[in-house]
N, C-alpha and C positions, 0 to 999 in steps of 0.2 A: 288595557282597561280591565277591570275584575268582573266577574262575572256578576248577573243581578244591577248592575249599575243601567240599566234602561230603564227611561219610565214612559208612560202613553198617556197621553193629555186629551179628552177629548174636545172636538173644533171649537165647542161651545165654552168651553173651562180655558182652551189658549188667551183668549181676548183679554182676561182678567192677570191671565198668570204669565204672558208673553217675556214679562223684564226678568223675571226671575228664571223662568224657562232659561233665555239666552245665556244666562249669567254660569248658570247650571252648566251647561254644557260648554261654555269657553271655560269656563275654571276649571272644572271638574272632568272636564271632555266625555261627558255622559252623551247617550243617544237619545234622542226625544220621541219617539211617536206621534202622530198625530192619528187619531182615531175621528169616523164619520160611520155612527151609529155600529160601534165593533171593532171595526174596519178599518187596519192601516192605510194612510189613502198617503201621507206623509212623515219626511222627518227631518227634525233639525240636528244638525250634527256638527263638529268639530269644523275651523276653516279648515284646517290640513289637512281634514279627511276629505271634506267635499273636493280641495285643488288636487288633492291626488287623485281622486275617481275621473274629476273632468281629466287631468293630465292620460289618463290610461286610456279613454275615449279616442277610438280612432274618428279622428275627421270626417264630414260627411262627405262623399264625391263634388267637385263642382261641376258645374255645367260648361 
């Protein structure tokens, strides 16, 4: 991914720009920010990126 290709949307401007957001980042495989007054609180990102993170996630213990 090149660099600068992030953008940060904040909570209140996602609602509006959500379709286009998604589109953004499966086409483009941009990362999204989601910002809460500043504040990365989340983000949307690639599927392949999010299944690789969970893949890397060790399991929690079971009981």
């Amino acid at each position: 991914m090149p660099a600068n290709t992030d953008t940060e949307v904040g909570i209140r401007e996602l609602r509006t720009q959500l379709s286009d957001l998604v589109m953004e980042v499966a086409v483009e495989g941009h990362v999204v920010y989601v910002t809460n007054r500043g504040k990365r609180v989340a983000a949307l990102v690639p599927l392949a990126v999010a299944k690789a993170g969970l893949d890397a996630t060790p399991s929690p213990p079971t009981a």
